[in-house]
C-alpha positions as CSV (number, residue, x, y, z in Angstrom):
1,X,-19.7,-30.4,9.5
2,X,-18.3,-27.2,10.4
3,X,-14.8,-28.3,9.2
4,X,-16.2,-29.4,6.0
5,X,-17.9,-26.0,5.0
6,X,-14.8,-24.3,5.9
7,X,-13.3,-26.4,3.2
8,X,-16.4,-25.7,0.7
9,X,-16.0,-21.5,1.2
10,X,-12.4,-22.0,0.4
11,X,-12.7,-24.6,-2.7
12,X,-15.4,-21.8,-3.9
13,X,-12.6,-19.2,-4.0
14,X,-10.9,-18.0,-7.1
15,X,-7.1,-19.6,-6.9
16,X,-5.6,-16.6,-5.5
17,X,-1.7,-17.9,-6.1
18,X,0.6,-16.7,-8.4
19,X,-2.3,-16.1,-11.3
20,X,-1.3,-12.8,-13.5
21,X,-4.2,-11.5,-15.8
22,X,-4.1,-12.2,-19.8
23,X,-4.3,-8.7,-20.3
24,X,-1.2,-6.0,-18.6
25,X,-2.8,-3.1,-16.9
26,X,-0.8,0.2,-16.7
27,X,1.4,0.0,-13.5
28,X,0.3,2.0,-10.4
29,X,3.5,2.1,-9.8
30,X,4.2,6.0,-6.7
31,X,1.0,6.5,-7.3
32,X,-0.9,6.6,-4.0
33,X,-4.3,4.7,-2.8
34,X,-7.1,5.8,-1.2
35,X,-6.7,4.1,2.2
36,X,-4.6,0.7,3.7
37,X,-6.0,-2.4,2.6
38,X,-3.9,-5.4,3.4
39,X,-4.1,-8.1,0.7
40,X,-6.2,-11.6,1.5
41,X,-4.7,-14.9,0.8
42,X,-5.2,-18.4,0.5
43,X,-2.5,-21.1,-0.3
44,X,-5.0,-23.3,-1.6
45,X,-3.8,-26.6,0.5
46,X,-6.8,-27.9,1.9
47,X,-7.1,-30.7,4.8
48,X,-9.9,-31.2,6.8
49,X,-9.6,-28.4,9.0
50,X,-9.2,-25.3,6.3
51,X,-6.2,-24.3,4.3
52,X,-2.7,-25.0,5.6
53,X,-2.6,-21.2,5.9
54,X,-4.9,-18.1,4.7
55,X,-6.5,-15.1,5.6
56,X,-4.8,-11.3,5.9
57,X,-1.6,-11.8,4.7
58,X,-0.5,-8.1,3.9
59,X,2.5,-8.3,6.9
60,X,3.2,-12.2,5.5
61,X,5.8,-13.5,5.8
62,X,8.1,-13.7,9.2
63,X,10.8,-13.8,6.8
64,X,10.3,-10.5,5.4
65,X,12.3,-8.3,7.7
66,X,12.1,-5.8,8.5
67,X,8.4,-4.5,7.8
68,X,8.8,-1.4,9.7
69,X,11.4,1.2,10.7
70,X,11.4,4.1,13.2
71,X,13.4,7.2,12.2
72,X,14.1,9.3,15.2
73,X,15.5,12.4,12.5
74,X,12.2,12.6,11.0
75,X,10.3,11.2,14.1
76,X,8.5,9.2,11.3
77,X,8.0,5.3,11.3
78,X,8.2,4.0,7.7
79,X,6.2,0.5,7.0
80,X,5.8,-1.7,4.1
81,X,3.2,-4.4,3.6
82,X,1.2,-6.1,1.0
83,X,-2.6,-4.0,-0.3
84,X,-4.8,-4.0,-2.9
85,X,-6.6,-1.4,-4.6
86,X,-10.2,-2.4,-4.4
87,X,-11.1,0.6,-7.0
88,X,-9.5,-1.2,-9.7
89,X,-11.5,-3.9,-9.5
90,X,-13.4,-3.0,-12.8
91,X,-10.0,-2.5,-14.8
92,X,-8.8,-5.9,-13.7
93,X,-12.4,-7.5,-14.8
94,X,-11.8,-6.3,-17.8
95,X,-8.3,-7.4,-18.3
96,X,-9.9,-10.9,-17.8
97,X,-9.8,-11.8,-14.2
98,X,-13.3,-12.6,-12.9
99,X,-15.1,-13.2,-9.3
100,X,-14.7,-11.4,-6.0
101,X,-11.1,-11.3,-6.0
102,X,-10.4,-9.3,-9.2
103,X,-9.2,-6.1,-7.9
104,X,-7.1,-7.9,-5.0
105,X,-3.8,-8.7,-6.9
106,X,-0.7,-7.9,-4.9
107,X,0.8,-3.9,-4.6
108,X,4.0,-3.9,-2.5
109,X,3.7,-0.8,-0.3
110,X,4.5,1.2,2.0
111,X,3.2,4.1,4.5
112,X,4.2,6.5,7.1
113,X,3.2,7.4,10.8
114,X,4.2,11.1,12.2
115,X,4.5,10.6,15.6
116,X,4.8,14.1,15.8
117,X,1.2,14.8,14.9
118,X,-0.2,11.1,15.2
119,X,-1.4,11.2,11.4
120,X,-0.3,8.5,8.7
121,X,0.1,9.6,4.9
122,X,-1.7,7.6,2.0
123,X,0.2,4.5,0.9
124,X,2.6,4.7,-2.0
125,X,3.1,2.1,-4.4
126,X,6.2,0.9,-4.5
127,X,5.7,-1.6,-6.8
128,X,2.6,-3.0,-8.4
129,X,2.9,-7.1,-8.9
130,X,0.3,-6.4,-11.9
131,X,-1.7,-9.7,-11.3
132,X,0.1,-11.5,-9.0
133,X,-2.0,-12.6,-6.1
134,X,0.8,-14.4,-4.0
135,X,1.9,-12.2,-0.5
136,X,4.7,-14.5,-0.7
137,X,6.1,-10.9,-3.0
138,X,5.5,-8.9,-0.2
139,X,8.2,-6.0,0.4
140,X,10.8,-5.7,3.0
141,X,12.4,-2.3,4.4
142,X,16.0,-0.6,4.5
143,X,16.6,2.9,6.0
144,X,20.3,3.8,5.2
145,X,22.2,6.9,7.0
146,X,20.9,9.6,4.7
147,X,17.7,8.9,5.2
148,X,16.8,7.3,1.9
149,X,13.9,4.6,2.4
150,X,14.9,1.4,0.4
151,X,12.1,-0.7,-0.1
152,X,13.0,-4.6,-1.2
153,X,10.4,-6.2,-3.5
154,X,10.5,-10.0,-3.1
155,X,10.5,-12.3,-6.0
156,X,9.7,-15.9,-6.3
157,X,11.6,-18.4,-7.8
158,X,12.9,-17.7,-11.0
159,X,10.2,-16.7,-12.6
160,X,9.6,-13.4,-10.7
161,X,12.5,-11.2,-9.5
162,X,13.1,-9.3,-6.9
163,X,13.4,-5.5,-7.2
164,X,14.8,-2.7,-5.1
165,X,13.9,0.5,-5.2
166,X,15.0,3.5,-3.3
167,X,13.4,7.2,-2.4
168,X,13.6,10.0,-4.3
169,X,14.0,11.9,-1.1
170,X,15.8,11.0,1.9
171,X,12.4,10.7,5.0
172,X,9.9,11.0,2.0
173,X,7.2,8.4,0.5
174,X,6.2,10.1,-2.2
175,X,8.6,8.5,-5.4
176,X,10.7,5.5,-5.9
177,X,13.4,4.8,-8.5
178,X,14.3,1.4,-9.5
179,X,18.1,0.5,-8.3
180,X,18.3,-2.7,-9.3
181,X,16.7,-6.5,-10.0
182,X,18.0,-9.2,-8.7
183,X,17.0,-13.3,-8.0
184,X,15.9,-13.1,-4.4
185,X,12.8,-14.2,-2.1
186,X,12.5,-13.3,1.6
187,X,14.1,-10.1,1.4
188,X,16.3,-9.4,4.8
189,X,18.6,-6.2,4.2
190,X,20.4,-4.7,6.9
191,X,21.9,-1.6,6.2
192,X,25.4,-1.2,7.7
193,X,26.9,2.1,8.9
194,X,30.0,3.4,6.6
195,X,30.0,0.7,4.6
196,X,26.0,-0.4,2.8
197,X,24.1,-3.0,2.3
198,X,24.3,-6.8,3.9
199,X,21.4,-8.4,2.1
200,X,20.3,-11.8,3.3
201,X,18.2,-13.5,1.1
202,X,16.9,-17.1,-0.7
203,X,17.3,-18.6,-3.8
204,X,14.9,-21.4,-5.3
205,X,17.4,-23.7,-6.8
206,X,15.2,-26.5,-6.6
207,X,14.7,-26.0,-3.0
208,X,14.8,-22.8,-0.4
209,X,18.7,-22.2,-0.4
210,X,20.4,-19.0,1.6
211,X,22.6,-16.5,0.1
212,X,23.8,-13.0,0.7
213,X,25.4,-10.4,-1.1
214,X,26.8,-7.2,-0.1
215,X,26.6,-3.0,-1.8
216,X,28.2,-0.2,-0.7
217,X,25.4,2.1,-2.8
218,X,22.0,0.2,-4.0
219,X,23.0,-0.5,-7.1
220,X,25.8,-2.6,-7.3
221,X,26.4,-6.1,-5.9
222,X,28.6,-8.5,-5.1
223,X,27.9,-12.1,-6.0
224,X,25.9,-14.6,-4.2
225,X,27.9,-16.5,-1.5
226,X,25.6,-19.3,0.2
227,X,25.2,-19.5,3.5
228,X,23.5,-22.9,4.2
229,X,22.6,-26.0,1.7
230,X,22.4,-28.8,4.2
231,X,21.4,-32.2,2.8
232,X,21.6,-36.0,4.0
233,X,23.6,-38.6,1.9
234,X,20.3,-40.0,1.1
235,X,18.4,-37.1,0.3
236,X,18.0,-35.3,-3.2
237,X,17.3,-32.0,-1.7
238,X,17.5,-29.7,1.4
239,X,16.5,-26.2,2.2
240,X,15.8,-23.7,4.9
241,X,14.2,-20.4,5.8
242,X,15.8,-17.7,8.4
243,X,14.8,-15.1,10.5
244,X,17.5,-12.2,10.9
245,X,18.3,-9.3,13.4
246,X,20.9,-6.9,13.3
247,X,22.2,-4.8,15.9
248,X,25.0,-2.3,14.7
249,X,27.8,-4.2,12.6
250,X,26.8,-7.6,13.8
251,X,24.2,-9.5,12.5
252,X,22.5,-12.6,13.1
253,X,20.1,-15.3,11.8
254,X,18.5,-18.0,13.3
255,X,17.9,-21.2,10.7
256,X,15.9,-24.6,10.1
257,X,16.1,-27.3,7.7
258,X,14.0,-29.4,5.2
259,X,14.7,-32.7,5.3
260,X,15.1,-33.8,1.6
261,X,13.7,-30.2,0.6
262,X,10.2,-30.6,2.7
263,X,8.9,-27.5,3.8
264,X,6.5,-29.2,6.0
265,X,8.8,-31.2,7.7
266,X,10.7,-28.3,8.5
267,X,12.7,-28.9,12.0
268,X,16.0,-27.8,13.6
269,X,17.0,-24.7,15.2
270,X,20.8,-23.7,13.8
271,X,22.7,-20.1,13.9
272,X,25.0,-18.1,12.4
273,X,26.6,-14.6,13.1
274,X,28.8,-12.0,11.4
275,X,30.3,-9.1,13.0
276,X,32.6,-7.8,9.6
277,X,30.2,-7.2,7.0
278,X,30.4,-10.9,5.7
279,X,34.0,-11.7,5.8
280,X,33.5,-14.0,8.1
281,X,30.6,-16.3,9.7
282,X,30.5,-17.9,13.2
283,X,29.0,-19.3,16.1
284,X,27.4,-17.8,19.3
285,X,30.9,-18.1,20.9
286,X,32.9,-16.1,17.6
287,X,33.9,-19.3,16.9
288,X,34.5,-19.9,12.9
289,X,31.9,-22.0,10.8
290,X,32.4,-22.7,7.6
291,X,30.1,-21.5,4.7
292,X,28.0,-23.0,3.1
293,X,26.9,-25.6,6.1
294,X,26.2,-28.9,4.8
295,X,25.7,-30.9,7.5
296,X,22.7,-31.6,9.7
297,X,25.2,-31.7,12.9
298,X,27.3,-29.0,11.6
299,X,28.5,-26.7,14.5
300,X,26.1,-24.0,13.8
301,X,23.3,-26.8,15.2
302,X,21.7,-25.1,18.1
303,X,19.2,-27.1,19.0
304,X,17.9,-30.6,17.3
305,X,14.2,-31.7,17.4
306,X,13.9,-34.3,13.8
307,X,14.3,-37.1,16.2
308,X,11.5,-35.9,18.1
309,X,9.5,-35.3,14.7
310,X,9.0,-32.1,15.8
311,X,8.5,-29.1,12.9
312,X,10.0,-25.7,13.7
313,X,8.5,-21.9,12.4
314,X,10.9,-19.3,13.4
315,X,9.1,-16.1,14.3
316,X,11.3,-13.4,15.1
317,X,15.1,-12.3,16.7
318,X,15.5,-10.2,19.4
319,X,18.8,-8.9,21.6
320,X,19.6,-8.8,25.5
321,X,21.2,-5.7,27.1
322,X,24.3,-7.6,26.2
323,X,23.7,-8.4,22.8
324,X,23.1,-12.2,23.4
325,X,20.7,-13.4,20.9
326,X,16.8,-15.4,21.5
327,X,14.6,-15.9,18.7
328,X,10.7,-16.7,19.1
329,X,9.6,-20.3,17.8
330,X,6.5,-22.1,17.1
331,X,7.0,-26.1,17.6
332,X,4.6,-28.6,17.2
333,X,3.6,-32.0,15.4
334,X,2.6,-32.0,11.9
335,X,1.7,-29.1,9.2
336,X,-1.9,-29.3,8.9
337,X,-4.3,-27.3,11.0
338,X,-6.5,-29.4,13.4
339,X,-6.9,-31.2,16.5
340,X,-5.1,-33.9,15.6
341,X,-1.6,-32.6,15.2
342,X,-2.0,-31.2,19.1
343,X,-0.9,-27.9,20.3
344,X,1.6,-25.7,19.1
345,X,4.3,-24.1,21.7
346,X,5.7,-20.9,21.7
347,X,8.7,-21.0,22.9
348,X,12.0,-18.4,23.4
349,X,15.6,-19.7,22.7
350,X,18.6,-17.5,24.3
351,X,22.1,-17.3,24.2
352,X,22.6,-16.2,28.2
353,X,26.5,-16.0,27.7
354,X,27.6,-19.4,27.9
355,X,25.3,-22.1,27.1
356,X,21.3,-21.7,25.0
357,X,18.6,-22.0,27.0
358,X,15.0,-22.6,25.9
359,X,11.5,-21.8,28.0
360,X,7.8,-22.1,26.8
361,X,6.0,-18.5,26.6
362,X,2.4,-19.6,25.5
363,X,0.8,-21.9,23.0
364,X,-2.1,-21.5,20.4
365,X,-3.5,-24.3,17.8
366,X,-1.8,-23.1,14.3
367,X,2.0,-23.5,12.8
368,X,1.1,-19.7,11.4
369,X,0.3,-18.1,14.4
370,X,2.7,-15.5,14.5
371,X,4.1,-13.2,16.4
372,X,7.3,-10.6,17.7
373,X,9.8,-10.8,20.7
374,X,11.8,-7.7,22.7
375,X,13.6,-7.2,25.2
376,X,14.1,-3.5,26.4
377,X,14.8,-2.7,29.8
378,X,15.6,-6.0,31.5
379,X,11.8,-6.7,30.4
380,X,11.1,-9.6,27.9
381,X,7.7,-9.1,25.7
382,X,6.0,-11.8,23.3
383,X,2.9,-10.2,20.8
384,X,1.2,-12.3,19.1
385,X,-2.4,-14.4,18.4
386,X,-2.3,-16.8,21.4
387,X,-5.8,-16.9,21.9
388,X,-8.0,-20.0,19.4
389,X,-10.8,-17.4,17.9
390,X,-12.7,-16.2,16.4
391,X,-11.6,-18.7,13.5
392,X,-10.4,-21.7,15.4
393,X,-7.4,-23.9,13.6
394,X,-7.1,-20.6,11.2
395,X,-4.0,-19.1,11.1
396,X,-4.0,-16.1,14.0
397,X,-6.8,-15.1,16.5
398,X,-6.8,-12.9,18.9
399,X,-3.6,-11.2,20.7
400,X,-2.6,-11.1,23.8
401,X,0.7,-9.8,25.7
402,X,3.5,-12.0,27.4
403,X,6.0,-10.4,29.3
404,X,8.8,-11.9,31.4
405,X,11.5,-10.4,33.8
406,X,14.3,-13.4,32.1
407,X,13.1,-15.2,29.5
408,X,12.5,-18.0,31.9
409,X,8.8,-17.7,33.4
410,X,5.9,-16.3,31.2
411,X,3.1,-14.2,32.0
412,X,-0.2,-12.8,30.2
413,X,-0.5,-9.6,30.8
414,X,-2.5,-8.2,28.2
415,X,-5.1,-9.0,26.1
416,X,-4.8,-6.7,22.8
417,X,-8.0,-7.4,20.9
418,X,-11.6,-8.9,21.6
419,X,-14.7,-9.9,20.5
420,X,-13.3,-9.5,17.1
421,X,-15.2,-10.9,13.5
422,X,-11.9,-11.8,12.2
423,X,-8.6,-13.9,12.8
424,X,-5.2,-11.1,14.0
425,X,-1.9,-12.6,12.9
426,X,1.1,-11.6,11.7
427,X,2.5,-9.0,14.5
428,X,5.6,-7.4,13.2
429,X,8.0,-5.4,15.3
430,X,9.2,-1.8,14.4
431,X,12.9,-1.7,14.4
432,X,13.8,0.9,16.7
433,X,10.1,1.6,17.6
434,X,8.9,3.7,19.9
435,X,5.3,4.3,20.8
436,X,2.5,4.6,20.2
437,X,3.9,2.5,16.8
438,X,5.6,-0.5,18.1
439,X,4.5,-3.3,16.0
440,X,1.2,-3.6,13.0
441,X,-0.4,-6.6,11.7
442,X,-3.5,-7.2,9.9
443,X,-7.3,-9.1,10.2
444,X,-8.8,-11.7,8.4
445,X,-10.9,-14.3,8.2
446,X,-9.4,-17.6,7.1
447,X,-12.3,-19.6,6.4
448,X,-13.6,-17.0,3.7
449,X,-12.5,-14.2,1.3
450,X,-13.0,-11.2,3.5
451,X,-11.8,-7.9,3.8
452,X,-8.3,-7.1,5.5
453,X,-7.7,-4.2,8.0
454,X,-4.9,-3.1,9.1
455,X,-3.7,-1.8,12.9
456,X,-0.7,-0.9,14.8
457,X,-0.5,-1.3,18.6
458,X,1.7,0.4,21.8
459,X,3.7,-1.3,24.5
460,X,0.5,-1.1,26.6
461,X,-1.3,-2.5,24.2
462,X,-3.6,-0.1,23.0
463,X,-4.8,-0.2,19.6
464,X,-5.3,1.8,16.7
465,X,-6.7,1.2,13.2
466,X,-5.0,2.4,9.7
467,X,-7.9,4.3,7.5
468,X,-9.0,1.8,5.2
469,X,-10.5,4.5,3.4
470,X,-8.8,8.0,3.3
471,X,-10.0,11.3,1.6
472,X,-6.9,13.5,2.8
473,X,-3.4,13.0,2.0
474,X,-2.7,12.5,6.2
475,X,-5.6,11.3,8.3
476,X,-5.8,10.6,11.9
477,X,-5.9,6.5,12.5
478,X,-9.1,5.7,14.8
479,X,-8.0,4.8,18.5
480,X,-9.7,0.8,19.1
481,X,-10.3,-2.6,17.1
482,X,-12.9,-2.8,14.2
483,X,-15.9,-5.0,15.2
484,X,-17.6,-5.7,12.0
């Protein structure tokens, strides 16, 4: 009974997916809004248990990296996410988009912590999606070495492109020009000292394909060179997502594939590296791999689990004091929430110098559970929903705190938040952050259209939670979890 009303609340929801109004509003485009209000989502894929995924989507997706930046000239951390602007509710009625979730159409942007007087600013548009529901548009974040905060608008498909936009002011939130529009989904730029932009991204071409392209300034680009297209003899199709790190001139992803083009078969771990801006692309070792890979056992393989009919979700990249990579990954049976497709592990795989090694940190009941991974210090830390509730087989729940001394063995040592009303998920890692702003996700219930608040957390694990509704132009976040 319970699953089936879960199902009910959901079906009774407007189709919040890529629905644009009949009418165009005028943009809201750096203008700023009255508080952070992360966007709520539902794919609209229903099984018995709930929707493949939904809920407070506003730091969606894992491949949208990176959300946040700290910048130790300003002692600022910059963030991006998906809001909404409930006030505009009435203007987007009117524009003929009716129910509860009028006024909760997609605005990509982005705010700012001072960690020298613990205060965030109001949220700057970036970009307003002007009807488009989908987080799947969500922004991504660039800091280059003037300053200048570069903020990545993801597209989807071919129908919507991406945009980038950079600050008027180098540290500053408070205007963004347009540099350029381009094709690309899951925005991944990494910002390379001396010489720009390596911008990892994917193209729909039928399927999820990877690409990346290369700018010295912003505004120009190099063309597209793919990265990874593999496909079986007997397939039609293939595809992939990534999850990306960077540290200095080398940077790294971590791959899966889609047999035929499934998503929801989604399995393999592979990897690839570049440590020249793109010239070249290799294996753990430095060893050369050719571009685009094509093949399910192509070199960059890494670890193989379709013949264990296992699906894969990457979650997150991290590097040892050596610069050896590990990446955070979900495995499990099936793609729909429930009881009947088991458990779901999280587990850590590491280069340790010579061969990959992979250990189980935790486990939790949902493919979307997601979460971050460091390593700082010789000390290994996971962050992420591991606890079932309050919404079991929803995507997140509550967090809690791994930590590990090598990667090996697992601890909890922390739980983050309790007793909350809604499902945590989504805990994104600050590049370069320091405390009390290490990582921010957002609530939600997943089981019905709620409201989303937003929160950032320390290495202790001590929360705080954004202003959902601000009357200054910098406002004090309130120390503690929201329980209503």
């Amino acid at each position: 009974m319970h699953s089936k009303k879960i199902i009910l609340n959901l079906l009774l929801l407007p189709l919040l997916t890529t629905t644009v109004f009949s009418q165009t509003l005028p943009s809201l485009n750096n203008t700023k809004i009255n508080g952070y209000k992360g966007i709520w989502f539902t794919l609209g894929q229903f099984s018995e248990y709930g929707d493949k995924y939904s809920g407070g989507l506003g730091t969606y997706t894992a491949k949208h990296i990176p959300l946040a930046i700290y910048a130790p000239k300003a002692q600022k951390t910059f963030f991006v996410y998906g809001g909404i602007a409930e006030d505009r509710k009435s203007d987007s009625e009117k524009a003929g988009r009716k129910g509860k979730a009028a006024g909760d159409y997609l605005l990509c942007m982005v705010g700012s912590y001072d960690h020298k007087t613990g205060k965030v600013s109001k949220p700057t548009v970036v970009h307003d999606k002007n009807g488009v529901f989908d987080p799947h548009d969500n922004p991504s974040l660039a800091l280059d070495d003037q300053g200048f905060v570069w903020v990545f608008v993801s597209g989807r498909g071919r129908s919507r492109p991406g945009y980038m936009y950079k600050s008027s002011q180098p540290y500053s939130i408070e205007k963004f020009d347009l540099m350029a529009t381009r094709e690309a989904t899951y925005p991944q730029p990494k910002f390379v000292e001396g010489q720009g932009f390596l911008h990892l991204f994917t193209k729909y071409m039928g399927t999820r394909l990877l690409y990346f392209s290369t700018s010295k300034d912003g505004k120009e680009w190099t063309k597209d060179v793919q990265l990874a297209a593999i496909k079986r003899p007997e397939d039609k199709n293939g595809g992939h997502y990534q999850i990306s790190n960077q540290l200095g001139s080398k940077i790294v992803f971590f791959f899966n594939w889609h047999p035929n083009g499934n998503v929801d078969q989604r399995t393999n771990i592979y990897y690839l590296q570049t440590t020249d801006f793109g010239k070249t692309w290799t294996k753990v070792d430095g060893s050369p791999v050719s571009i685009p890979v094509t093949k399910v056992d192509d070199p960059a393989l890494v670890k193989e689990f379709f013949s264990g009919g296992k699906n894969v979700y990457i979650k997150d990249v991290a590097f040892d004091k050596n610069g050896n990579p590990a990446a955070l990954y979900v495995t499990g049976t099936g793609f729909q929430p429930g009881p009947k497709n088991g458990i779901k592990e999280w587990r850590v795989i590491y280069w340790n110098g010579k061969t990959w090694e992979d250990h189980l940190v935790a486990t939790s009941d949902h493919n979307y559970d997601t979460g971050s991974l460091w390593i700082e210090n010789g000390k290994w830390t996971v962050i992420g929903p591991t606890i079932n509730a309050p919404q079991n087989y929803g995507g997140g729940g509550e967090i809690q705190i791994w930590e590990s001394n090598d990667g090996r063995k697992w601890k909890m040592t922390k739980q983050v938040t309790k007793n909350s009303p809604r499902n945590h998920n989504y805990v994104r890692r600050v590049k370069d952050g320091i405390d009390p702003f290490k990582y921010f996700w957002c609530d939600g219930n997943p089981n019905q259209h709620s409201k989303s608040y937003m929160y950032f957390g320390n290495s202790k694990g001590a929360v705080w939670q954004l202003p959902y509704e601000m009357k200054n132009d910098q406002e004090s976040p309130a120390k503690g979890q929201r329980k209503n």
